[in-house]
C-alpha positions as CSV (number, residue, x, y, z in Angstrom):
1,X,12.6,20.1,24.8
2,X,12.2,18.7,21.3
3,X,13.2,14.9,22.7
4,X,10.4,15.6,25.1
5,X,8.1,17.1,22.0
6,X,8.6,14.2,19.9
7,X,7.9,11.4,22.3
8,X,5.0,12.7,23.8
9,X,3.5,13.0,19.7
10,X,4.4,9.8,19.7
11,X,3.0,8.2,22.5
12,X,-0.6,10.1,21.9
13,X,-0.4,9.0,18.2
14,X,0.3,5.4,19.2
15,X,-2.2,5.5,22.0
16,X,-5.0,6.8,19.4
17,X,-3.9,4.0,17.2
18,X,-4.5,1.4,19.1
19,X,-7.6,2.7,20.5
20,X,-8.9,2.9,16.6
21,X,-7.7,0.1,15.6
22,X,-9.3,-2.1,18.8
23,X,-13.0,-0.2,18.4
24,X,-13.1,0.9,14.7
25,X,-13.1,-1.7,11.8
26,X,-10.1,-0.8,10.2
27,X,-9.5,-2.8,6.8
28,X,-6.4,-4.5,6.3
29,X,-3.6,-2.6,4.3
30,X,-1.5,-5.2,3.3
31,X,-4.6,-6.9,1.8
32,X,-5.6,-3.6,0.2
33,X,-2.1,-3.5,-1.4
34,X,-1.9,-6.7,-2.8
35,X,-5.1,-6.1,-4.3
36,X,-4.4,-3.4,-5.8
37,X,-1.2,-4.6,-7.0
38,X,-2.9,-7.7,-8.4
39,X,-6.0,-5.2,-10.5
40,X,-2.7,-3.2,-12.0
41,X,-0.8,-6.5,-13.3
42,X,-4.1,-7.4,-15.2
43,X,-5.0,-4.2,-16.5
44,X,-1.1,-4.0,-18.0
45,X,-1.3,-7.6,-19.5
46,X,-4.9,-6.3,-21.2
47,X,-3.5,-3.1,-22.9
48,X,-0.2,-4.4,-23.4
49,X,1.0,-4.5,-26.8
50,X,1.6,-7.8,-28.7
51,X,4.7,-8.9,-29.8
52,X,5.5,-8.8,-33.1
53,X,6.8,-11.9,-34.7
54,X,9.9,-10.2,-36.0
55,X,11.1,-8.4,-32.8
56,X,14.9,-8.9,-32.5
57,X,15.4,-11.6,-35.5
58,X,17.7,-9.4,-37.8
């Protein structure tokens, strides 16, 4: 029975998917991703510290 279980929770959750996905707008994750990812990587290079001039001369 759990085969059975499983692939019907699949098939509904698939089924509602697509039916969201075809009459809902639905924004783009990947874009939402690499948005984000591109806001972090400028917030870092603001805060981060300088460089001091004599890092790793000794």
């Amino acid at each position: 029975m759990g085969i059975i279980k499983s692939g019907f929770s699949f098939i509904v959750g698939t089924v509602c998917g697509v039916y969201i996905a075809q009459n809902y707008d639905v924004p783009n994750i990947k874009k939402l991703a690499t948005t984000g990812l591109f806001m972090a990587k400028l917030v870092e290079e603001k805060y981060r510290k300088p460089k001091s001039r004599n890092d790793g001369d000794d």
